[in-house]
C-alpha positions in Angstrom: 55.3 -63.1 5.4 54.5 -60.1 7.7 52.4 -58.3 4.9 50.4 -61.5 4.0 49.7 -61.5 7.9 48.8 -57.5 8.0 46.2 -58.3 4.8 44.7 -61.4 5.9 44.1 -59.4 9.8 42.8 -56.5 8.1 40.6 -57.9 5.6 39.2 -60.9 8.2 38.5 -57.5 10.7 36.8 -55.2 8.4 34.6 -58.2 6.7 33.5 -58.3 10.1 32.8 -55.0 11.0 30.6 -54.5 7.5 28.9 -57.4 9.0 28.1 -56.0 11.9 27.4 -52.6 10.5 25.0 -53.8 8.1 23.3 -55.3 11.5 23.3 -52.1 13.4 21.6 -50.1 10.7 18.9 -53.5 10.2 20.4 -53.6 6.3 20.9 -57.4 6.8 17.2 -57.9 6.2 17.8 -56.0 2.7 20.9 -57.2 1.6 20.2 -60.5 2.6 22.5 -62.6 -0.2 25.0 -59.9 0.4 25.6 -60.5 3.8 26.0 -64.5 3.1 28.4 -63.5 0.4 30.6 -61.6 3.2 30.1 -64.5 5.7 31.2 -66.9 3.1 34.0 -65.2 3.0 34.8 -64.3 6.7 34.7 -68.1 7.4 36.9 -69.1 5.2 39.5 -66.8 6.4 38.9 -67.9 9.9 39.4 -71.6 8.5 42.6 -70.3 7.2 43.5 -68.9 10.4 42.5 -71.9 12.2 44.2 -74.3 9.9 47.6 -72.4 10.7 47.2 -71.9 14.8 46.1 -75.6 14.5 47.4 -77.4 11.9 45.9 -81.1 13.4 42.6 -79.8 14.0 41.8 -79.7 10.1 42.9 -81.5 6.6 44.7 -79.8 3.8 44.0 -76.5 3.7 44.0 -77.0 -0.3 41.0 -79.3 0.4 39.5 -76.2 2.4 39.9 -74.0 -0.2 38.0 -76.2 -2.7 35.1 -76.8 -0.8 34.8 -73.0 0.5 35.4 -71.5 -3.1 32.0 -72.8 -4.9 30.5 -71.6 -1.8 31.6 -68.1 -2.1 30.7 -68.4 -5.7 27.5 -69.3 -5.5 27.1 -65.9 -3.4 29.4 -63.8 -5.2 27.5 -64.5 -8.3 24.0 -64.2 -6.5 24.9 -61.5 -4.9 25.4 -59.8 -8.5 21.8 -61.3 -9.9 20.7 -59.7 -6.6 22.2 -56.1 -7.5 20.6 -56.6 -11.5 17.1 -56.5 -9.9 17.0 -54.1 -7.4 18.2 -51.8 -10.3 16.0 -52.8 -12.5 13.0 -53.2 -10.2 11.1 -50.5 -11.7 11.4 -51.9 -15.5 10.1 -55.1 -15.6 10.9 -56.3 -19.3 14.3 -54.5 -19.2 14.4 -57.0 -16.0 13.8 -60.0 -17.8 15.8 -59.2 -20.6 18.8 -58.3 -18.5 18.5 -61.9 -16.7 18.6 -64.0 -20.0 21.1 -61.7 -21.3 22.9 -62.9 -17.8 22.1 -66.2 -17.7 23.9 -66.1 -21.4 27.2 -64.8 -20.1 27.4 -67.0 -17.4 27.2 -70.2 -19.7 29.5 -68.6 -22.3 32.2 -67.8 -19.0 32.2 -71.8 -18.1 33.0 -72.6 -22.1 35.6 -69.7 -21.7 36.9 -71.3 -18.8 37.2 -74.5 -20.7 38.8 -73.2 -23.6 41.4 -71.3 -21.6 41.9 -72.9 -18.3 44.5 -75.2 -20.3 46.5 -72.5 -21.5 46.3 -70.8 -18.6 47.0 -73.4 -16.6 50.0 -74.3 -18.3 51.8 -70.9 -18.4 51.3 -70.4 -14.2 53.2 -73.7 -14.0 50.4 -75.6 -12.2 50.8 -78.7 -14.9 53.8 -79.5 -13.6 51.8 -80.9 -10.5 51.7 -84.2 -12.7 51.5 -86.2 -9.3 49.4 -83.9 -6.9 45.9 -83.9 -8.0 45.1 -81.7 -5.0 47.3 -78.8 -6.8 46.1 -79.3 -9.8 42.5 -79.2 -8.8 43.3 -75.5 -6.8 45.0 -74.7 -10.1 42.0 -75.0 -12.2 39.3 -74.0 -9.1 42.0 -70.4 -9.2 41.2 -70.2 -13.2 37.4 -70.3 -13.1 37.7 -68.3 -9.9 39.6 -65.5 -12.4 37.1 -66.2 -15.1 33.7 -65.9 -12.8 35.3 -62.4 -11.1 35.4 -61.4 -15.2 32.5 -62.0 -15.8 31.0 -60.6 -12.5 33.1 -57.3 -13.1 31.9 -57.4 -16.9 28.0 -56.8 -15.9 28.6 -54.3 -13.0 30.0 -52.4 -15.8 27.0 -52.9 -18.2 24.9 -51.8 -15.1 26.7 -49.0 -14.2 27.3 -48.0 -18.3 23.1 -48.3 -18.4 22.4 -46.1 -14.9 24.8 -43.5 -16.4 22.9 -43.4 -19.6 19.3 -43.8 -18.6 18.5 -41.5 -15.9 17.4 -44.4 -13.5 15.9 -43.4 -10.3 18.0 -45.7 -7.4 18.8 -45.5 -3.8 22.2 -44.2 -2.6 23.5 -47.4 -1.1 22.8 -49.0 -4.3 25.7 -46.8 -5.9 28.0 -47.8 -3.5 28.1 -51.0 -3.5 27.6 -51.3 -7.4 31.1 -48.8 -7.2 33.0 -50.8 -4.5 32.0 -54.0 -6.5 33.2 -52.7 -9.7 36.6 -51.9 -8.0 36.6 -55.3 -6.3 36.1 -57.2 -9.6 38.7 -54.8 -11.7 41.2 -55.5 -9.4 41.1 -59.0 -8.2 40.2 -59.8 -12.6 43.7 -58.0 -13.4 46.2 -59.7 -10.0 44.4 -62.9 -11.0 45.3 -62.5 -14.5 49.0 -61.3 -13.0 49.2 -64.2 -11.1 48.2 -66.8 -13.5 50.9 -65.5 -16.3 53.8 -64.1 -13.7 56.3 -66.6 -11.8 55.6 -68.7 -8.9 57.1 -66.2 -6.8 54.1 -63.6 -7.4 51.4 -65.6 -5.9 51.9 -64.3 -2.5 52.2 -60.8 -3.7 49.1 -60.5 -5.7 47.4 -62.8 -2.9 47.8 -59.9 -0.8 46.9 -57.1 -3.1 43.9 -58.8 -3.7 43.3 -58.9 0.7 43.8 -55.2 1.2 41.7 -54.4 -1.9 38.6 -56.5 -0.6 39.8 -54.8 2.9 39.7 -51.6 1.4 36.1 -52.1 -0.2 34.9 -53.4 3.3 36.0 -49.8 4.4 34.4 -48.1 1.9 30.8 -49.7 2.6 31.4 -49.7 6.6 31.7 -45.9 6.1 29.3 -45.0 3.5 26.4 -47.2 3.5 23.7 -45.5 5.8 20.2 -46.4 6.8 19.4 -43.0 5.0 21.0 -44.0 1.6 18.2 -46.5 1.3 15.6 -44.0 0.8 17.4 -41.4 -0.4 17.0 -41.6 -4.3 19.5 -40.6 -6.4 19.6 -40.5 -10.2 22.6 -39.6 -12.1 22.3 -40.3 -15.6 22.4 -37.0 -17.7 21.4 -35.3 -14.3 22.8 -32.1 -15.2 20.2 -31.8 -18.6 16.6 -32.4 -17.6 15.2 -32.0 -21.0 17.2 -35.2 -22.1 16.8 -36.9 -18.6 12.9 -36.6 -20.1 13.7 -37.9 -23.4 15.5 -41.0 -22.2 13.0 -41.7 -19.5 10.4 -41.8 -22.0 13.1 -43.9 -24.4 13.3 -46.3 -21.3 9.7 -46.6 -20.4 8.7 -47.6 -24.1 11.4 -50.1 -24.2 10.3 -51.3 -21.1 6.5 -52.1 -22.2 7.9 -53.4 -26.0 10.1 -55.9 -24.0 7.1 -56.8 -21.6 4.7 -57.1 -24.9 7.2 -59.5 -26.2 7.2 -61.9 -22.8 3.3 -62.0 -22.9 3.2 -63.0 -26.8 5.6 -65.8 -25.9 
């Protein structure tokens, strides 16, 4: 009990001081879906928090949950489209490709979710919640929560896969928060995955991991991000070979204007 109190405090306290980070360095303005992705989930902490100091004050907590998750989904999954273009700003058609390419794996995650939220939903236990709707509807709402995070963590590493290849030009804070993301996804993906197939008794366990990993990833952007990293460009594909940094650039630039030629024939 005392360590789900410890990771709840610590992630609800540094969610808030990215927040206000990001506002002291004037980020907000940049990282504008961002920000609404971490106030998402800074309120529904608090309502957490509230919900227990004052159990009267608000309904079922379960009820809460469902209503705040799509929410944070919505954000979470913005806040990834977000991340694909400021990447890709400089390469239009790569752009466009990338976002139907997106827009793919994000309809083939919600028939994924329907083809194994059954399964999955039966092996956690969560069927046997024959007469509590409510449960059953977190149950399935913690599923596509598990499935959305893979797919999320799935295209942060096709982004960072394409940025180590093709030496794209980016700014520094974009590579940390495409690196604390990836960590974020990998690890809440594989607890989720833990927790789905792993007794009733892990839940608060890997509820917790999955607290001080998000705290932890607050930390890392509270202490790295800087008002500097925005213009400082950085470009790390193949940097240590400039004659193939060239080739690839060219590579990139010509797949750029095919894919462009292609949306303006269509």
């Amino acid at each position: 009990m005392i360590w789900g109190e410890i990771a709840k405090a610590l992630d609800v306290s540094l969610c808030l001081a990215l927040i206000i980070r990001l506002l002291l360095l004037r980020l907000h303005r940049v990282y504008v879906i961002f920000c609404l992705f971490l106030l998402s989930e800074l309120v529904g902490s608090l309502l957490a928090d509230l919900k227990f100091l004052r159990d009267d004050w608000l309904p079922d907590y379960r009820i809460i949950w469902m209503i705040a998750a799509p929410v944070i989904w919505v954000f979470m999954l913005w806040t990834v489209y977000a991340l694909l273009d400021a990447v890709l700003a400089n390469l239009p058609g790569v752009l466009r490709f990338s976002r139907k390419l997106l827009n793919g794996a994000f309809i083939s995650a919600g028939i994924l979710a329907l083809l194994t939220a059954q399964t999955e939903f039966s092996v956690s236990g969560a069927a046997a919640y024959v007469d509590d709707p409510i449960a059953q509807a977190v149950a399935i709402g913690l599923v596509l929560d598990r499935v959305l995070s893979t797919v999320a963590l799935l295209v942060l590493v096709s982004i960072l896969c394409f940025i180590l290849w093709f030496p794209v030009e980016i700014s520094r804070n974009l590579i940390i928060f495409s690196t604390g993301f990836l960590v974020y996804f990998a690890s809440k993906t594989a607890l989720e995955l833990a927790r789905s197939f792993s007794s009733r008794e892990i839940l608060q366990l890997t509820s917790n991991l999955i607290m001080f990993i998000s705290a932890a990833c607050f930390a890392y952007w509270a202490m790295f991000i800087s008002r500097e990293g925005e213009i400082v460009p950085v470009r790390i594909g193949h940097s240590w070979r400039t004659g193939e940094q060239e080739r690839l650039i060219g590579q990139l630039e010509a797949m750029n204007a095919a894919l462009l030629r292609s949306a303006i024939r269509r």
